[in-house]
N, C-alpha and C positions, 0 to 999 in steps of 0.2 A: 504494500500500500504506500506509495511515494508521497502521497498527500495524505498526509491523517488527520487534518480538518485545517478551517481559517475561520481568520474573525473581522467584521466589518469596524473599524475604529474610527472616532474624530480624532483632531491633532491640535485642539486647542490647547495654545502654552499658558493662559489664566490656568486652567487644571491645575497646575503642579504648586502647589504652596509657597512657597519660594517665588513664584511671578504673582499668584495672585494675589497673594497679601492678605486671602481674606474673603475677596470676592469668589472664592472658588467655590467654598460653601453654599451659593444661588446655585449651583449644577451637581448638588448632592447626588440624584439620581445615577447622573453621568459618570459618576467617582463610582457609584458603588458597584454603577454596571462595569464600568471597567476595571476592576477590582475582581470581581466573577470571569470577563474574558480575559485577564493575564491566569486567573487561575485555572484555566481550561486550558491555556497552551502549557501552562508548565506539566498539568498532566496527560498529556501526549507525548511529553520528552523526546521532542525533536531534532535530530542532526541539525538543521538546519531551517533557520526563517528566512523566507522571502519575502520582503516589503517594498511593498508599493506606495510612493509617495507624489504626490501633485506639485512639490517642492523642491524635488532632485532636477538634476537636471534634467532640461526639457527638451525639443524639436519638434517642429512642424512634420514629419517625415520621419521619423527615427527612434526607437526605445534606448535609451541611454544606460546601459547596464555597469554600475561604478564598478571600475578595476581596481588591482594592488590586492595588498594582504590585511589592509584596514585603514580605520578612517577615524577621526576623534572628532567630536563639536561639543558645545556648550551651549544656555539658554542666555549668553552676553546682551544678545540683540534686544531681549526681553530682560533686562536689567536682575540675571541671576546666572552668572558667570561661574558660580559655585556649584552651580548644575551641571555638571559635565559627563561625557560620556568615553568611551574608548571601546569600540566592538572591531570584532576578528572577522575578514569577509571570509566565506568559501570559495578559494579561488580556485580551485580545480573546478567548481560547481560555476561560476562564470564563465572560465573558460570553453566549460563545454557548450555555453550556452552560447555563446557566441560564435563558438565556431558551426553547430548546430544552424544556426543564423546563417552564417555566411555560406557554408551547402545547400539551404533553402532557400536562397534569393530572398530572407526577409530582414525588413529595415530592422536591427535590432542587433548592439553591440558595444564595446567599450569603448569605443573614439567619442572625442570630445569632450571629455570631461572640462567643464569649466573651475569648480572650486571641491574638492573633494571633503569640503568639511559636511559633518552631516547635519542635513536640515529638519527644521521642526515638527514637520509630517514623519519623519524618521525617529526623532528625539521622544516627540512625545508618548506614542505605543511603547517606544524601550523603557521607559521612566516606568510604567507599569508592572510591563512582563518582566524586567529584571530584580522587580519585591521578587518574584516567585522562582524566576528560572534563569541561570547565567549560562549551561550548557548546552551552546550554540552557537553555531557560526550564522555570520547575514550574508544574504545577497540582497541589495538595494538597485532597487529600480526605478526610473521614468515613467514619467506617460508620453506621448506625443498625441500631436493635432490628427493624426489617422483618424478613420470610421471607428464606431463602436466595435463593429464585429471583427475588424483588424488586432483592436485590445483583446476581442475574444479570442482570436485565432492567438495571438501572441501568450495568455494564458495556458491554451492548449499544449505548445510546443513547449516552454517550463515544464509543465507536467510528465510530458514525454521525457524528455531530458532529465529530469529528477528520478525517473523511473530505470533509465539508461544506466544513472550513476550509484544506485541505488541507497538512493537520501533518505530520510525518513523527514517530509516536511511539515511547519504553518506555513499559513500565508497569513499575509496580513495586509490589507487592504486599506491604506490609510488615507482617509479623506471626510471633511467637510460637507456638509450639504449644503443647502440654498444659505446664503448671506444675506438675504433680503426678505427676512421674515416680519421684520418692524419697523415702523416709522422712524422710531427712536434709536434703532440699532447704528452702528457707524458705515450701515452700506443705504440704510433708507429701508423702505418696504416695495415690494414689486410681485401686483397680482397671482404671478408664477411661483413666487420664494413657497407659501403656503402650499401649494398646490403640485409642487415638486416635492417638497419632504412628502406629504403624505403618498404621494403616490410610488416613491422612493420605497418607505419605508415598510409599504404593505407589498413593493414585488420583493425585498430581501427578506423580509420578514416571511416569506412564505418560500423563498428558496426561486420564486418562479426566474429564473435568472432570462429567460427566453424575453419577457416582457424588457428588459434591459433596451431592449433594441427597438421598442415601439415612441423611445423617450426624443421626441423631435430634436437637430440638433439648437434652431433657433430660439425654443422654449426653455432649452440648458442653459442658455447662453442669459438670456432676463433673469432667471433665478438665479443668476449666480453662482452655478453650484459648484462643488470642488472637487467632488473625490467621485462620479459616476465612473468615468476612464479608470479608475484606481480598484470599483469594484467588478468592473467588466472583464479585466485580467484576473484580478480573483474567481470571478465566476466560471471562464477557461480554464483557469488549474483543476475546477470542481468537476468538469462536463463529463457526463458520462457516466458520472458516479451517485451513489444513493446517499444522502445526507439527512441528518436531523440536523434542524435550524428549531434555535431559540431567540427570540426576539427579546432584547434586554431590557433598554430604554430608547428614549426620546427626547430632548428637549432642546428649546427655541431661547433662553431665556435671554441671550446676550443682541437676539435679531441675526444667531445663524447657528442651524440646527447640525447637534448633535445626534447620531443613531449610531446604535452597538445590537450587533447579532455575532451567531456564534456558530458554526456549523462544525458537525462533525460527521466526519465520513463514515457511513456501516457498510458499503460496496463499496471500494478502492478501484473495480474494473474496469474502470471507463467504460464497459460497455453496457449502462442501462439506456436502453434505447428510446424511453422516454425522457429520460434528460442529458441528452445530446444536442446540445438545444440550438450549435451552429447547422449543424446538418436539418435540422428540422426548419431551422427560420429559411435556409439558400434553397431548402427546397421551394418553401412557401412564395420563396421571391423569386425563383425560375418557373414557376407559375403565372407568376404576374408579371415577369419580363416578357413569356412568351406571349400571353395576351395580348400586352402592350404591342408585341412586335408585330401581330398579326392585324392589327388595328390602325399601323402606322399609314399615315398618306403618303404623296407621292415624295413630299418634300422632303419629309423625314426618312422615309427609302432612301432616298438619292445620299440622304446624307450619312445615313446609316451604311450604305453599301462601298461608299467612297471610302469612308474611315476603315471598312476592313481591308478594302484591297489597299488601301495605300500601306496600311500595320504591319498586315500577314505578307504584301510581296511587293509594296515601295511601289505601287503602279499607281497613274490619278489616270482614274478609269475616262473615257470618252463619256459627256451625255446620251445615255439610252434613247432608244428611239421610243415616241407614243408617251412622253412628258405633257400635262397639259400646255395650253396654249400659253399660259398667266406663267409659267417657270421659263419656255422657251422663248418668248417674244417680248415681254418686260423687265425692266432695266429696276433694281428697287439697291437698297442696301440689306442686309442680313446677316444674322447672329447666328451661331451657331454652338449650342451649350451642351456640353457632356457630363451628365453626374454617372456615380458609383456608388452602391450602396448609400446613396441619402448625399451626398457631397460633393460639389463642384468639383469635376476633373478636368475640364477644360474648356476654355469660352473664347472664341474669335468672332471679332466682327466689323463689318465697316460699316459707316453712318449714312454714306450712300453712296450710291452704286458705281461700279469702281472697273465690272466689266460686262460684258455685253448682254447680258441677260440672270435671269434668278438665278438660272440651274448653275451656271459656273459660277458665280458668286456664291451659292449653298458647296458645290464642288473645294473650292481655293478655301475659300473661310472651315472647311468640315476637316481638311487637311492640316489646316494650320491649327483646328484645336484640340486634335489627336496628336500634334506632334510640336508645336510651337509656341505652345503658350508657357512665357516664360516661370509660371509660376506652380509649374508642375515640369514632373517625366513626363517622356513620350509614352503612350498606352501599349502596353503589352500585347500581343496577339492575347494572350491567356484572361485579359481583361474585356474584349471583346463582348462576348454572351452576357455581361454583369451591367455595359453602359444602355443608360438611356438618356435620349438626345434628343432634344428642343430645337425647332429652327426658327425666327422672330425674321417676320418681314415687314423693314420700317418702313411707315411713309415719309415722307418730306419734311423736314423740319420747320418749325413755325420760331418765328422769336416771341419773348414773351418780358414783361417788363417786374414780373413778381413770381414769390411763391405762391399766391393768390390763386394764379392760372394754373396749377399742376393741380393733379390727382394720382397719388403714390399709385394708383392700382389701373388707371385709363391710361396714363401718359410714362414716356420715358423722359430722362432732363437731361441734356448736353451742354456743361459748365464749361466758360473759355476766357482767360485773360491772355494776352500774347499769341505765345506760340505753345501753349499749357491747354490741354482740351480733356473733359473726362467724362462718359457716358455712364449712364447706369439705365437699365431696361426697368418697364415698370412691371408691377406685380411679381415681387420678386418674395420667395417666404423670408420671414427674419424682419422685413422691411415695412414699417407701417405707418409710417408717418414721410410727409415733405420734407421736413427738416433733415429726420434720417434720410431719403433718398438724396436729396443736399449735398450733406456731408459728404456721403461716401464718393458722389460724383467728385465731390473738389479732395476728397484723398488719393481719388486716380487722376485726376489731375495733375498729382504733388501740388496742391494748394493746402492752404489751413484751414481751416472749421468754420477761421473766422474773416478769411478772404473778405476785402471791399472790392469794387470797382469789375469785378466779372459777370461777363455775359450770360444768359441763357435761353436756351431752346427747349420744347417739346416736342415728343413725336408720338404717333401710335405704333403700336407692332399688330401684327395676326401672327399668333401664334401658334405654330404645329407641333402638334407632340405623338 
């Protein structure tokens, strides 16, 4: 059994007496539940903890797995320098994990480190489990900006890998929930804070880790929250396996919630086939890829079919014959938007029409966002079957003298001072307000927030999906 349970933990530094002076006693609960999960991992007597922290280092693209033979920090930052720590990594148990990584083409490794000292999503779980248990070695991990189910898939491959070596592990999953539970709190309150704990807390609280994946990313993003990524990898180390989950506590009192559960593994096989729960979710969404795909118009054909012959054999296919007349004989500009799993993979477009007709301008622009957008790789043949692809055909731009004139959800806005121009398409999820459409146009612009003197347009799209 390489996993012998994990526990969901907050990393609040008030907790530890010594920061809080005092104040720590308002999250009595919090203490006493985590007081109960350090004493479940010391009775598992673990080789080895692997903790996930929102704190360590990070990347957009990449799991940052800390190298070396160990790492020391303190709670300085938090005015209790007398807080200190000194843990022993498993560095055979890294190393194989990253080389593991690098035979499977997956982002996820020891390069990079920026400051090896360890951080408070680290500090604070130890502060706990080390009342009860010192016999262990850590491995410390990252999150990155990947999909959810990429943290799933990267929890899997640990597990593999721990099983390889044969570890006996926790995990420990360290993170935060929504920040934005109170007015009063030091992040404010935000619709969502509330509405994410609870829903948070009743899929951990019940094990269902499959729901993990139904949590929108732009809804994450308003509540604030901190540790979903942190338990999504936890929840890959579990997959497979039969678990009893205890739900500890709860509470919000600072205006950012704390949750603590406890799982312990009674199937270590990975193979219960009801909670396997990536295999089940890619099915569910090669279900509805393939609908999608069968449903596509001619636009999103053309631009769906361009993207793979250029991927899979570098060719830009000729326009088909028997296009309608509106792709072959009109001139427009056009976007062309790649997600994966729920997440922008790539978006090219021009603002207006640049060559002789839609179809080739769907063609160059579908080209350039499978393999030229700077802000991504080029897609993989193997990512193929997983993309779904939007194509937006602008009309004309109109100029407009206010925010007044937009409509976040009717109109796109094209921001311009100089030679500085920045588009953003309307009805975009995540996006609900002018202001925020605004913004983000004059931060692809490289402008500031708070730019004078810059121009703006509107436009409409038809959009095909």
């Amino acid at each position: 059994m390489p996993v012998a349970g994990a526990i969901m933990v907050p990393h609040p530094p008030i907790i530890i007496p010594q920061v809080g002076g005092g104040e720590e006693k308002k999250i009595g609960d919090t203490i006493n539940a985590y007081e109960e999960a350090a004493g479940f991992v010391a009775s598992l007597k673990p080789d080895t903890i692997i903790l996930t922290s929102p704190h360590s280092v990070m990347y957009a693209d990449y799991f940052h797995i800390s190298p070396g033979r160990g790492a020391k920090g303190d709670m300085g930052k938090f005015r209790a320098p007398q807080v200190s720590f000194n843990v022993e990594y498993d560095n055979e148990l890294t190393d194989r994990l990253a080389r593991k990584a690098l035979h499977l083409d997956f982002p996820a490794g020891v390069l990079g480190e920026k400051d090896p000292s360890l951080d408070h999503g680290t500090m604070v779980p130890l502060y706990f489990i080390n009342k009860y248990y010192t016999d262990y070695r850590l491995v410390r991990i990252g999150l990155s900006g990947l999909s959810l189910p990429e943290h799933y898939r990267f929890g899997m491959l640990i597990r593999e890998v721990c099983e390889e070596a044969g570890r006996k592990v926790v995990f420990v999953g360290s993170g935060d929930l929504s920040h934005k539970l109170l007015a009063e709190g030091p992040y404010g309150l935000a619709a969502e804070g509330p509405q994410y704990d609870e829903r948070i807390m009743d899929v951990m609280g019940r094990g269902a880790f499959l729901e993990l994946f139904d949590f929108d990313e732009s809804f994450c993003e308003k509540a604030a929250e901190c540790g979903h990524r942190s338990f999504c990898i936890m929840a890959g180390a579990l997959d497979g396996c039969d678990i009893e989950v205890k739900r500890l506590s709860h509470e919000g009192t600072f205006g950012v919630g704390y949750g603590i559960c406890t799982y312990k593994v009674t199937d270590g096989s990975g193979k219960v086939t009801g909670r396997q729960f990536l295999r089940i979710w890619e099915e569910k969404k090669m279900e509805g890829l393939n609908e999608r795909r069968a449903a596509e118009d001619p636009y999103v054909k053309l631009a769906r079919e361009t993207i793979e012959s250029y991927v899979r054999d570098g060719i830009k296919p000729s326009l088909p014959v028997g296009l309608p007349d509106d792709i072959t004989g009109r001139k427009a500009g056009v976007f062309v938007s790649i997600h994966k799993e729920g997440r922008l993979r790539g978006c090219i477009g021009t603002i207006s029409a640049v060559y002789d007709c839609i179809g080739t301008e769907i063609v160059e622009n579908a080209i350039s966002a499978s393999s030229r957008d700077p802000r991504f790789d080029p897609i993989k043949p193997g990512e193929l079957p997983l993309l779904e692809i939007n194509v937006d055909v602008l009309s004309d731009a109109e100029d407009i003298k206010s925010k007044d004139e937009l409509d976040v959800k009717k109109y796109g806005v094209i921001v311009t001072k100089g030679y500085k121009r920045g588009l953003l398409l309307p009805n975009l999820d995540g996006v609900d307000t002018v202001d925020e459409q605004v913004a983000i146009a004059l931060r692809k612009a490289g402008l500031s927030e708070n730019e004078k003197g810059y121009s703006m347009q509107r436009f409409e799209v038809v959009r095909h999906i």
